[in-house]
NUDREN-65506 format. One record per residue: residue number from 1; residue in three letters; chain; x, y, z of N, C-alpha, C in turn. Coordinates in pm, whole numbers, plus 50000, padded with zeros to 5 digits. Layout:
N
   senu   bati   lumtor     n_x     n_y     n_z    ca_x    ca_y    ca_z     c_x     c_y     c_z
    NUM    ALA        A       X       Y       Z       X       Y       Z       X       Y       Z
...
***
This chain:
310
   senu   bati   lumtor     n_x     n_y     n_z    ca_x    ca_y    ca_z     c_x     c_y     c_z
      1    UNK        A   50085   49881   50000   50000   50000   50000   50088   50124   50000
      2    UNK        A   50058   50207   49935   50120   50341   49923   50086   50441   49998
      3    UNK        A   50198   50467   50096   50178   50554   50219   50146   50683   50180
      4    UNK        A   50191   50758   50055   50181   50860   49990   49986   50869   49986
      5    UNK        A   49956   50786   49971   49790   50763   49922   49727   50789   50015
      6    UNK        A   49804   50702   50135   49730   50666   50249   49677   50813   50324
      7    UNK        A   49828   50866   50279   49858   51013   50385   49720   51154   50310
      8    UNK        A   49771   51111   50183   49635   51195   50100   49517   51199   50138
      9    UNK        A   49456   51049   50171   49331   51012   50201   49343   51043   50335
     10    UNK        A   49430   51047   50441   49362   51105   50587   49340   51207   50576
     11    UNK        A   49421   51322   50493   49421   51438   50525   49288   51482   50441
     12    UNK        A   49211   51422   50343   49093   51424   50323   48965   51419   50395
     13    UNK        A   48984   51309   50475   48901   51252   50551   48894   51362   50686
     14    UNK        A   49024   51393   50762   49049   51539   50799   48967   51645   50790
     15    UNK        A   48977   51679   50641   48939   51820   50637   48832   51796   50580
     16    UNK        A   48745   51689   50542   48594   51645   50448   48626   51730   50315
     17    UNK        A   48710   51742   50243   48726   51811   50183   48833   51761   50081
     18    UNK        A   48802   51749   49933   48996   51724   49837   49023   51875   49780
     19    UNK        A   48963   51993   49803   49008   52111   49797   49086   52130   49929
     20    UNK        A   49089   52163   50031   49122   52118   50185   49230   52093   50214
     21    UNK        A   49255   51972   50152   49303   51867   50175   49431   51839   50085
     22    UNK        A   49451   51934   49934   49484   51947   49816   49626   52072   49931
     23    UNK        A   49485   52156   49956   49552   52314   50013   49707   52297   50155
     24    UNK        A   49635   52159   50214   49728   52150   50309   49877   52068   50247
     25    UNK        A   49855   51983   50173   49934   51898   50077   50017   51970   50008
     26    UNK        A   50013   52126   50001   50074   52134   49893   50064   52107   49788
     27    UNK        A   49971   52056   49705   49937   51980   49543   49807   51987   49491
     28    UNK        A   49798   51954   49352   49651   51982   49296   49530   51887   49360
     29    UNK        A   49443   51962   49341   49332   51873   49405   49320   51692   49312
     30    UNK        A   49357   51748   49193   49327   51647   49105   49438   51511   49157
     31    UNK        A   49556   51538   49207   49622   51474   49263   49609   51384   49384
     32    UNK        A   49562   51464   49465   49460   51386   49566   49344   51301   49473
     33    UNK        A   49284   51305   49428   49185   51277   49345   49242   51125   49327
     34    UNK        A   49331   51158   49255   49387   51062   49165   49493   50972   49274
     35    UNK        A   49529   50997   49345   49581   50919   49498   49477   50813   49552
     36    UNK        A   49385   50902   49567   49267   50837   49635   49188   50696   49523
     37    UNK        A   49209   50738   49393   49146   50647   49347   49212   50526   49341
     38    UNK        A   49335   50542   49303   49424   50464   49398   49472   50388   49461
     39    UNK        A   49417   50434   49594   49421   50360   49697   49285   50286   49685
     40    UNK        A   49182   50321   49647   49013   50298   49647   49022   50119   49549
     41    UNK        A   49121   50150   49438   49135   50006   49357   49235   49927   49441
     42    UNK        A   49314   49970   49504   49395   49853   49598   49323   49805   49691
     43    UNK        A   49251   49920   49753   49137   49807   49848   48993   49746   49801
     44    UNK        A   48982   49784   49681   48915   49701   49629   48712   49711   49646
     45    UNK        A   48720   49847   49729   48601   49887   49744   48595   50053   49778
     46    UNK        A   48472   50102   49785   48492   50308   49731   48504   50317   49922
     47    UNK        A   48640   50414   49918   48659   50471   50056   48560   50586   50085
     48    UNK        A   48558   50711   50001   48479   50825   50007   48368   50847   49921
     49    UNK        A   48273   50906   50008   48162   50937   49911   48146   51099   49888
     50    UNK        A   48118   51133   49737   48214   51238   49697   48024   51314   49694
     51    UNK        A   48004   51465   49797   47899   51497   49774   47912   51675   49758
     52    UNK        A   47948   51714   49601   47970   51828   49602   48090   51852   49638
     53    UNK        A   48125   51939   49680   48258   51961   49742   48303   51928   49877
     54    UNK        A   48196   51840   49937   48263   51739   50079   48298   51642   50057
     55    UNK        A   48351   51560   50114   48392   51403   50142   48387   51333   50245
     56    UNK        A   48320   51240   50293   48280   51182   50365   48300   51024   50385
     57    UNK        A   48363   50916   50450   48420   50843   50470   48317   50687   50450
     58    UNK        A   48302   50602   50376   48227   50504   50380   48247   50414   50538
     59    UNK        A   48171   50278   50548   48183   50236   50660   48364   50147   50632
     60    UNK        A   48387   50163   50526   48544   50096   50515   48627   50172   50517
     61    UNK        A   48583   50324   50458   48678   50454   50469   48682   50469   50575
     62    UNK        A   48604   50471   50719   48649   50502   50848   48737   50425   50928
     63    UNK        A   48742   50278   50839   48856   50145   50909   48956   50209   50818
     64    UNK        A   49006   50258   50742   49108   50295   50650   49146   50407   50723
     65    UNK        A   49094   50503   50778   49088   50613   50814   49130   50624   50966
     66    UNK        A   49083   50552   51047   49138   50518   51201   49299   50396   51179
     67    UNK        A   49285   50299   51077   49430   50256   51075   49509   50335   51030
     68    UNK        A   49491   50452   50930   49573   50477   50845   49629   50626   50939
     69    UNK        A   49567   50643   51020   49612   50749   51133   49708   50676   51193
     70    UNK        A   49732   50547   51250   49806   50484   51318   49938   50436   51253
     71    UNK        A   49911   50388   51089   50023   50381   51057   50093   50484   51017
     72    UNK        A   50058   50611   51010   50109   50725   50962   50177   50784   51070
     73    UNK        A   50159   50754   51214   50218   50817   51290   50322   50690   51340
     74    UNK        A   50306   50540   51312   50436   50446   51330   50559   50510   51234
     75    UNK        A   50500   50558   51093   50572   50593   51000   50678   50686   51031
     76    UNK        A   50612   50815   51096   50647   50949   51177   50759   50911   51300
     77    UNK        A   50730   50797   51356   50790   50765   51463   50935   50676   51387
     78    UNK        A   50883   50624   51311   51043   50578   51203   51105   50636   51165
     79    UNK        A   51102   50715   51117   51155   50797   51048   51240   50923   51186
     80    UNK        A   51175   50952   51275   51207   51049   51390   51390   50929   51407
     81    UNK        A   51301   50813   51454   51434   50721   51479   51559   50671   51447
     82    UNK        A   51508   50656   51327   51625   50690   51186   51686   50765   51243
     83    UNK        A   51643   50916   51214   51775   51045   51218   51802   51041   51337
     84    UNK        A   51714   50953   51467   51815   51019   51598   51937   50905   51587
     85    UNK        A   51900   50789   51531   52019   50727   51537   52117   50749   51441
     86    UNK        A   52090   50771   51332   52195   50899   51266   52308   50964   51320
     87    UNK        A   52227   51060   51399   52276   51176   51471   52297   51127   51586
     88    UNK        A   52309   51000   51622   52370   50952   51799   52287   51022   51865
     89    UNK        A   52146   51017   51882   52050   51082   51974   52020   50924   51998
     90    UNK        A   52055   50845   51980   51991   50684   52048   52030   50565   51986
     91    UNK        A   52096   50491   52024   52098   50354   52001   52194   50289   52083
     92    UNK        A   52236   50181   52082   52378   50101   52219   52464   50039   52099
     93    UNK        A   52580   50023   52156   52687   49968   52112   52750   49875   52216
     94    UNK        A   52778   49748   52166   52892   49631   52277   52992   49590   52215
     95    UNK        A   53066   49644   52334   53227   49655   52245   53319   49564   52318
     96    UNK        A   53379   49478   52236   53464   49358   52323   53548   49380   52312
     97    UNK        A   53653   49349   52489   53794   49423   52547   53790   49340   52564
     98    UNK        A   53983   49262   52579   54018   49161   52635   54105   49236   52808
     99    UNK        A   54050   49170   52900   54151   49251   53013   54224   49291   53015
    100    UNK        A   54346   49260   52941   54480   49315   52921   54480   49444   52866
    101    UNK        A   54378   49445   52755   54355   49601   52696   54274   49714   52763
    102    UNK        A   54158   49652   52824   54111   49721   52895   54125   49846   52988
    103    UNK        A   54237   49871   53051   54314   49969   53111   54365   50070   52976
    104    UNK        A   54342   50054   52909   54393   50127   52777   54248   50207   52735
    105    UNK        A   54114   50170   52785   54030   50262   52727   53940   50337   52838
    106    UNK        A   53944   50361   52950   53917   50424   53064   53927   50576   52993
    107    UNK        A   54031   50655   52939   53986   50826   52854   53910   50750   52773
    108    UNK        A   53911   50642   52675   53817   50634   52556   53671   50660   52619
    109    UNK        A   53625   50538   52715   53508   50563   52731   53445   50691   52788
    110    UNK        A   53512   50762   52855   53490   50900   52909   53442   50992   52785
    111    UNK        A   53531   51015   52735   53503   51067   52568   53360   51016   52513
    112    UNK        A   53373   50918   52466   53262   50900   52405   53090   50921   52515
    113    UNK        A   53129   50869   52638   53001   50924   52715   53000   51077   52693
    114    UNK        A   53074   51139   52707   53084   51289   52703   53020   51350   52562
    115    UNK        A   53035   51274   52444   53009   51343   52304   52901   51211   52232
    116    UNK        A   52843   51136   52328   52678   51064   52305   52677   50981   52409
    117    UNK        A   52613   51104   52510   52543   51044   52630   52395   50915   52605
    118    UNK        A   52398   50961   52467   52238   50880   52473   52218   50724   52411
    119    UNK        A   52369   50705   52345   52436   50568   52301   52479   50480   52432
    120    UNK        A   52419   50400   52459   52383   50278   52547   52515   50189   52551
    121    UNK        A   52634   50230   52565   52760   50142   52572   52764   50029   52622
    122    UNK        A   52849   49953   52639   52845   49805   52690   52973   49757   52631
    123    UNK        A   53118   49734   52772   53165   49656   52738   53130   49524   52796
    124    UNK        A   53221   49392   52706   53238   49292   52727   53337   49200   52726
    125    UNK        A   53390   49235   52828   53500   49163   52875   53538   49000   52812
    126    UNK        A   53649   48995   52753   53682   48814   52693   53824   48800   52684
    127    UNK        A   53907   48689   52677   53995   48703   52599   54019   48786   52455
    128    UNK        A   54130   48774   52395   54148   48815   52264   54126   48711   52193
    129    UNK        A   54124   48560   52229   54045   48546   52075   53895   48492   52074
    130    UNK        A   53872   48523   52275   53679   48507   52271   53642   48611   52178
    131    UNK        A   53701   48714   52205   53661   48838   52125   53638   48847   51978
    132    UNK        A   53727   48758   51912   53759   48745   51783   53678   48660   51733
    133    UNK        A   53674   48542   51805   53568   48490   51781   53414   48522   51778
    134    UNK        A   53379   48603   51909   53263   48664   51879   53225   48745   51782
    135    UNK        A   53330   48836   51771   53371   48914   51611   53310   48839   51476
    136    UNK        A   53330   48748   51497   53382   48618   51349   53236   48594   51328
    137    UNK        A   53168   48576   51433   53047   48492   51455   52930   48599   51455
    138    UNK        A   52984   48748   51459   52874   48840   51423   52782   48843   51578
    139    UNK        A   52857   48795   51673   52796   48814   51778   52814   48947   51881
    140    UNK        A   52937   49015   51807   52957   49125   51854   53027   49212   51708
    141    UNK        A   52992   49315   51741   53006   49405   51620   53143   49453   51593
    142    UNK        A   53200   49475   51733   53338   49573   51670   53412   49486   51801
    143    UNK        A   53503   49517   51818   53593   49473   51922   53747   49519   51918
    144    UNK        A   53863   49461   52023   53973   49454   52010   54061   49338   52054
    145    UNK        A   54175   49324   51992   54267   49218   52009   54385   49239   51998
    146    UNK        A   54461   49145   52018   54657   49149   52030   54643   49156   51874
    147    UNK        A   54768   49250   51772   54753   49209   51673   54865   49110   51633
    148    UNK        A   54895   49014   51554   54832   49001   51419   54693   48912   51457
    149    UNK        A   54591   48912   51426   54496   48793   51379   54528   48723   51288
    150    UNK        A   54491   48572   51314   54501   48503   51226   54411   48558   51021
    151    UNK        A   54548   48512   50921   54508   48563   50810   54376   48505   50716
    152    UNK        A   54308   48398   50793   54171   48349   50741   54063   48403   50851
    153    UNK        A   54108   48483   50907   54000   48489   51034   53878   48551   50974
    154    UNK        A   53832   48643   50865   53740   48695   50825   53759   48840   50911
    155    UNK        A   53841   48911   50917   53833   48996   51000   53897   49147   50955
    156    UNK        A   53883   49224   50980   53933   49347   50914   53971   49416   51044
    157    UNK        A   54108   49487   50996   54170   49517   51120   54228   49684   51098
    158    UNK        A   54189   49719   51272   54251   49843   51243   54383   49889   51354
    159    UNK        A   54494   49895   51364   54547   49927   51503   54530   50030   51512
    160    UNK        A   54561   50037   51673   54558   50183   51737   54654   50206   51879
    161    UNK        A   54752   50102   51829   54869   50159   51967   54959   49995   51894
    162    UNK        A   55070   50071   51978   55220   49944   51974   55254   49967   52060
    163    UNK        A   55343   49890   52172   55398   49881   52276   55525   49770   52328
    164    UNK        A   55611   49870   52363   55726   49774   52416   55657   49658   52484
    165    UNK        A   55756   49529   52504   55704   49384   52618   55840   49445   52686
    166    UNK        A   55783   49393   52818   55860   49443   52932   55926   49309   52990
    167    UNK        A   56022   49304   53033   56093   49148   53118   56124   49230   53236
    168    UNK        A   56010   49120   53355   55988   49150   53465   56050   49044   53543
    169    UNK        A   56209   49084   53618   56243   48938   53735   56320   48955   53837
    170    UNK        A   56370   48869   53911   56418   48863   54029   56540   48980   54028
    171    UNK        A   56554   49042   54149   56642   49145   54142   56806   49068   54084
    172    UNK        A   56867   48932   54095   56961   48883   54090   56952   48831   53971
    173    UNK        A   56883   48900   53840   56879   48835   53769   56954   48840   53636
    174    UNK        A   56999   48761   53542   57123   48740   53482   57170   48899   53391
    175    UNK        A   57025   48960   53371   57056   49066   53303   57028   49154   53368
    176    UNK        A   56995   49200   53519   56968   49300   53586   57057   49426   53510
    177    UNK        A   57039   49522   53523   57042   49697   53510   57080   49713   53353
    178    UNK        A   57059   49616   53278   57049   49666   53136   56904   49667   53115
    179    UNK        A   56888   49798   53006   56774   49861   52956   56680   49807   52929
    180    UNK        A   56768   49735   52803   56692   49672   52677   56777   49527   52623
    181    UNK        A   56629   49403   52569   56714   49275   52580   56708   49225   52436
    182    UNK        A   56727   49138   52383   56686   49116   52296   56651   48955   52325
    183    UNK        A   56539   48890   52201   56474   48752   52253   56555   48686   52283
    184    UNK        A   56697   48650   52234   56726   48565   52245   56828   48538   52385
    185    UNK        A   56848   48660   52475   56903   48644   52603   56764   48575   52711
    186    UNK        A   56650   48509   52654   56588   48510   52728   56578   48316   52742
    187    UNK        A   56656   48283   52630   56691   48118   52614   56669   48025   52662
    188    UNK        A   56739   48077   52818   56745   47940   52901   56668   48060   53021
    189    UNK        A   56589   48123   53003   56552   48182   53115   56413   48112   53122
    190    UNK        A   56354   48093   53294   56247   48043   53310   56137   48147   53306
    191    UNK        A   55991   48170   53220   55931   48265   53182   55808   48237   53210
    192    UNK        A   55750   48316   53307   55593   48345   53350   55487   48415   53228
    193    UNK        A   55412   48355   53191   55363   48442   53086   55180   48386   53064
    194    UNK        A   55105   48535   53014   54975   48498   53085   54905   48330   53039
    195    UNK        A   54754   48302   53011   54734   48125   53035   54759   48156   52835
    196    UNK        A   54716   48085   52772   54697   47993   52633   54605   48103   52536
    197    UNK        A   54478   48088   52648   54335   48209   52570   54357   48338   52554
    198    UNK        A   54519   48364   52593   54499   48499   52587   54561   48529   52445
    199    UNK        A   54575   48639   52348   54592   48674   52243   54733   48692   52240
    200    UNK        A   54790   48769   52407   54914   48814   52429   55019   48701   52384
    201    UNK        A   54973   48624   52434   55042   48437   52459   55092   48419   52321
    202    UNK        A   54998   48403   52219   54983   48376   52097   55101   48484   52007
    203    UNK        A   55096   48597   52053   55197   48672   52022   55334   48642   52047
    204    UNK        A   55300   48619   52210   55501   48574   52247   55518   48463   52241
    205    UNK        A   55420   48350   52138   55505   48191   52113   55543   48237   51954
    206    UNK        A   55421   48333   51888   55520   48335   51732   55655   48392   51752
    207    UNK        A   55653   48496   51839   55807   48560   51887   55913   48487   51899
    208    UNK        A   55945   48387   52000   55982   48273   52022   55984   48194   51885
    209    UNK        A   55932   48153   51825   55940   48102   51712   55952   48106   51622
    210    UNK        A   55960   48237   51552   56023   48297   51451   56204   48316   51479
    211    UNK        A   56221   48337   51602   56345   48392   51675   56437   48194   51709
    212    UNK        A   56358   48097   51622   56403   47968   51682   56405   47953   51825
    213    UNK        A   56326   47947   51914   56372   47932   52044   56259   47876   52094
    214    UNK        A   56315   47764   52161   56207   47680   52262   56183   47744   52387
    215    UNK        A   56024   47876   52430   56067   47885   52536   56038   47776   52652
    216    UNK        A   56076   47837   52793   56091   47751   52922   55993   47803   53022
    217    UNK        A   55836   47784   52978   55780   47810   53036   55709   47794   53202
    218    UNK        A   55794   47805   53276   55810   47804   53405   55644   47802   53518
    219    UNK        A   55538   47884   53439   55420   47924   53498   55323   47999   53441
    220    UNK        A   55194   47968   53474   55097   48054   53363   54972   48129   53450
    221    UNK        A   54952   48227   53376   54849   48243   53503   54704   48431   53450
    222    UNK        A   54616   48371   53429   54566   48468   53400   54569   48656   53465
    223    UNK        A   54637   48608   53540   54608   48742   53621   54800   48818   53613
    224    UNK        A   54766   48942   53559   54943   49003   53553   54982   49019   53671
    225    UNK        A   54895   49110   53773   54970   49103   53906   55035   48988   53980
    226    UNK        A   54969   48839   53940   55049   48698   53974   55177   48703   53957
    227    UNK        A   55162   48733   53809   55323   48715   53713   55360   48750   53816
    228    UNK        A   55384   48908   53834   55465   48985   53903   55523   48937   54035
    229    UNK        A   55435   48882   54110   55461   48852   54216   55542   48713   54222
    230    UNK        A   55529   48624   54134   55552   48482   54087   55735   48535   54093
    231    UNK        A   55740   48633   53987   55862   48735   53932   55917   48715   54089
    232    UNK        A   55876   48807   54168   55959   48877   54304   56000   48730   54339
    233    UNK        A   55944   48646   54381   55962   48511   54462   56091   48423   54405
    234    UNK        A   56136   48545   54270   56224   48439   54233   56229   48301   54113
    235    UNK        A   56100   48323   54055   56036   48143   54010   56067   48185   53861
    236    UNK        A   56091   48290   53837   56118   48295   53682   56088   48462   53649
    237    UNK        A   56048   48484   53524   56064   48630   53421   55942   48648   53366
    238    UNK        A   55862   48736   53394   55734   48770   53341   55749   48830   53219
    239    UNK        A   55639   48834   53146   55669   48904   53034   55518   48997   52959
    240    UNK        A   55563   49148   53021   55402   49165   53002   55397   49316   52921
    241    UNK        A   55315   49382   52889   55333   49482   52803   55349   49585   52881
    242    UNK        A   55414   49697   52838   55419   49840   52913   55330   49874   52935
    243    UNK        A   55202   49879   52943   55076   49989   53004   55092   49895   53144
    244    UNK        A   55104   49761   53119   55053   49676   53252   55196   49711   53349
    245    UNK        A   55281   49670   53318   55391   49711   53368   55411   49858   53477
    246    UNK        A   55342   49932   53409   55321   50085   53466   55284   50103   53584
    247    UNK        A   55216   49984   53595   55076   49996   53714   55139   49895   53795
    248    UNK        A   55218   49842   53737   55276   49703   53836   55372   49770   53946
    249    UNK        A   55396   49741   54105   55449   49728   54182   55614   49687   54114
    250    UNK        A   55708   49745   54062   55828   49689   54005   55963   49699   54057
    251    UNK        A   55932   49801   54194   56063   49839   54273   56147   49736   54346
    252    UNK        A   56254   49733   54287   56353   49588   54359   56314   49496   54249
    253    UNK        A   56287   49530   54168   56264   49410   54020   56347   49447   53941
    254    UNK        A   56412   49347   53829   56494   49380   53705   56377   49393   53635
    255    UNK        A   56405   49507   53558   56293   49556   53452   56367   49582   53336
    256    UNK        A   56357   49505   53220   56394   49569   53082   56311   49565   52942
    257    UNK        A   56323   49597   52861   56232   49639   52756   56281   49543   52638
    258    UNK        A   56205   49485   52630   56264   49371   52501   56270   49459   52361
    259    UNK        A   56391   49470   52323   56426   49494   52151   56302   49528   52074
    260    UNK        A   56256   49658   51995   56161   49592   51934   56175   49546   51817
    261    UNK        A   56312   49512   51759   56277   49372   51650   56267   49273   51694
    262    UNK        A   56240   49256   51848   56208   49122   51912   56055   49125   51916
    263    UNK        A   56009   49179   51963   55882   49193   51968   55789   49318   52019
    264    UNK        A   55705   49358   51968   55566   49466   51991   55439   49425   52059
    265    UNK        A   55405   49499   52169   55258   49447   52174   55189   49536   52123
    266    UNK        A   55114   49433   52013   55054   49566   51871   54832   49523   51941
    267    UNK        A   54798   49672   51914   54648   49612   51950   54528   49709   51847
    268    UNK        A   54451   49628   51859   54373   49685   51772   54233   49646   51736
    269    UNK        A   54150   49697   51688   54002   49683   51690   54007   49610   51549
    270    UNK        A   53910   49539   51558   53890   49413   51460   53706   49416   51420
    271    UNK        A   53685   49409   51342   53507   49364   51272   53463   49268   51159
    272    UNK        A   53403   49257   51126   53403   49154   51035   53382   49174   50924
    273    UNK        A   53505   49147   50809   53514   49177   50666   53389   49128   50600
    274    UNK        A   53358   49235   50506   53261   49193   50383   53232   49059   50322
    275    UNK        A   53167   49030   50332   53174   48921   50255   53115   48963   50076
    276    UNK        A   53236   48824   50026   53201   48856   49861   53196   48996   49807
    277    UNK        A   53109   49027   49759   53161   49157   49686   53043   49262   49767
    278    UNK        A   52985   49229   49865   52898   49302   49927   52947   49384   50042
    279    UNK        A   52950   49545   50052   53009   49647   50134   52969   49584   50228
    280    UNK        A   53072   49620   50325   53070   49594   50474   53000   49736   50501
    281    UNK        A   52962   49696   50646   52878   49828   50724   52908   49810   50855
    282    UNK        A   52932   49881   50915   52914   49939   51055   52841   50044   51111
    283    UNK        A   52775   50022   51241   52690   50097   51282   52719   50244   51314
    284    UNK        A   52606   50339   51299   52669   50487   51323   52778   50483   51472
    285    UNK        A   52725   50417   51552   52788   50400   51728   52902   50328   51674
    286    UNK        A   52931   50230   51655   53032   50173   51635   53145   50292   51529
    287    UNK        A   53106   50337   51423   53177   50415   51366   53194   50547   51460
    288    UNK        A   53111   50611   51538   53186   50659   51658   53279   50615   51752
    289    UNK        A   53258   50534   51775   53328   50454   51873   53481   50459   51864
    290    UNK        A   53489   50430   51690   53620   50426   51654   53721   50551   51638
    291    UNK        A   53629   50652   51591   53637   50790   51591   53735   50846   51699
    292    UNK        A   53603   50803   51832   53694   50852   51936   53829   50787   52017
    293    UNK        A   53830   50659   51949   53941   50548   51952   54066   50655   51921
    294    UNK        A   54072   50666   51779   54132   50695   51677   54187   50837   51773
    295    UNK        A   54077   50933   51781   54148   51075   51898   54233   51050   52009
    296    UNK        A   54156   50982   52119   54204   50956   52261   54325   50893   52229
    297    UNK        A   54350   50745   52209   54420   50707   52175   54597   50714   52119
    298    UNK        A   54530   50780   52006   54635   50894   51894   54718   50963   51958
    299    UNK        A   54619   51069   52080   54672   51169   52179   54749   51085   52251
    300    UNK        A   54750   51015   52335   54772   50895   52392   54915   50892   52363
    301    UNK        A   54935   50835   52241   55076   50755   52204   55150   50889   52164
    302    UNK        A   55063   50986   52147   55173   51115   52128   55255   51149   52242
    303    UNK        A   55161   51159   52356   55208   51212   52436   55293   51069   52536
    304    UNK        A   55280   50974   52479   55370   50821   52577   55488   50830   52500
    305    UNK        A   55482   50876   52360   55647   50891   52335   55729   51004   52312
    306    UNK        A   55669   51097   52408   55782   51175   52466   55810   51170   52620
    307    UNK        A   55738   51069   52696   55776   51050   52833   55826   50929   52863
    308    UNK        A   55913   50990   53022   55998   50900   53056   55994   50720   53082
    309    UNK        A   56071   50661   53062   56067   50522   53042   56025   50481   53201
    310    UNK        A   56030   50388   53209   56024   50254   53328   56138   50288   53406
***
């Protein structure tokens, strides 16, 4: 049914009138006219009865006439919705963080509450490759992860930070008060590093393995503050990224910065590539989201590499 018709014929029925009714429309009467007839052959029986220059509603024109008020204002109400979600006047976004990254978007989310209070946020906490997976599976829209992703993952990737890995260990330890290490002083060293699910992991076994080296994985453990502490006791060498590091308790620890042709902790928001030759889309929120990624962030690494180290 043609809403255009529909809208003609209330505003008829309205004003009893297709002069009226023509006048409020903006358009010739004959137009209405010709709307109405119209609609009159789609439903298949006469809506108005035409007496002189009134109009008056049959007993089917007044069921046409009370629905067609209702769908005209669902219509009104669609359309309102549309542009507020447009314009970030309403809708939610769930955005998947793996813990490790998480401490990395505390300004993001501030920001974005600040510039669309009325977008319904939601993180959801997972590993990096629950995340990816949920990603994959269209169960979550946008997200982030350790980069690289795997190259069949279906996934389209964007970074938005790199970061030294930090070697966290016993004050007596073989390389204490040098800076910076490279992988392969780390050989025969015993190495704490977070469990399997995490994305980080996956990063420092290709490291290790590109670099030939079997590591000696000593202990595993989801939680960084463990490492750390695992670290002090002596039991081996954590190995965790600089934001976490920052926050870590490290005084009386050997702390050094692994090479970065040894390795980066690279991170980044991930969604799910197009399929076939059909444009990908992302939601207005989500394309905010990234927006303010892309600012905070940006600012972020500007201002982390001109300040002082560890």
């Amino acid at each position: 049914m043609d809403v255009r018709a529909l809208r003609y014929f209330v505003e008829t029925v309205r004003h009893a009138s297709f002069t009226k009714a023509a006048r409020a429309l903006f358009v010739t009467q004959s137009t209405v006219s010709k709307m109405i007839r119209q609609l009159e052959e789609e439903a298949g029986t006469q809506l108005l009865v035409r007496d002189g220059h009134t109009a008056r509603p049959t007993d089917t024109g007044r069921v046409m006439y009370q629905r067609g008020q209702q769908v005209l204002e669902v219509m009104r109400q669609l359309g309102e919705e549309i542009r507020e979600t447009s314009d970030l006047r309403r809708g939610e976004l769930e955005v998947g963080i793996p813990p490790m990254i998480n401490l990395l978007f505390t300004p993001v989310v501030k920001r974005f509450r600040e510039l669309h209070p009325a977008v319904r946020l939601t993180l959801r906490e997972g590993t990096g490759r629950a995340v990816e997976t949920l990603v994959g599976d269209g169960e979550l829209e946008v997200g982030a992860t350790i980069l690289p992703v795997a190259p069949d993952s279906g996934l389209e990737v964007r970074p938005f930070g790199s970061y030294p890995v930090w070697v966290v260990g016993p004050p007596d330890s073989p390389w204490a008060g040098k800076k910076s290490l490279p992988l392969t002083a780390l050989r025969d060293t015993r190495l704490l590093i977070p469990t399997d699910d995490f994305a980080m992991t996956r990063r420092l076994r290709q490291g290790f393995a590109a670099a030939g080296i079997e590591p000696r994985i000593a202990a595993q453990s989801a939680h960084w503050d463990f490492l750390v502490s695992l670290a002090s006791a002596g039991l081996g060498a954590a190995l965790l990224p600089e934001p976490l590091v920052q926050r870590m308790k490290t005084r009386g620890l050997s702390t050094a910065r692994l090479a970065r042709s040894a390795m980066q902790w690279e991170v980044g928001h991930i969604w799910r590539a197009p399929v076939s030759r059909a444009p990908g889309y992302l939601s207005h929120a989500a394309r905010a989201w990234l927006e303010v990624c892309d600012a905070v962030l940006g600012q972020t690494a500007r201002a982390r590499s001109g300040a002082p180290r560890i």
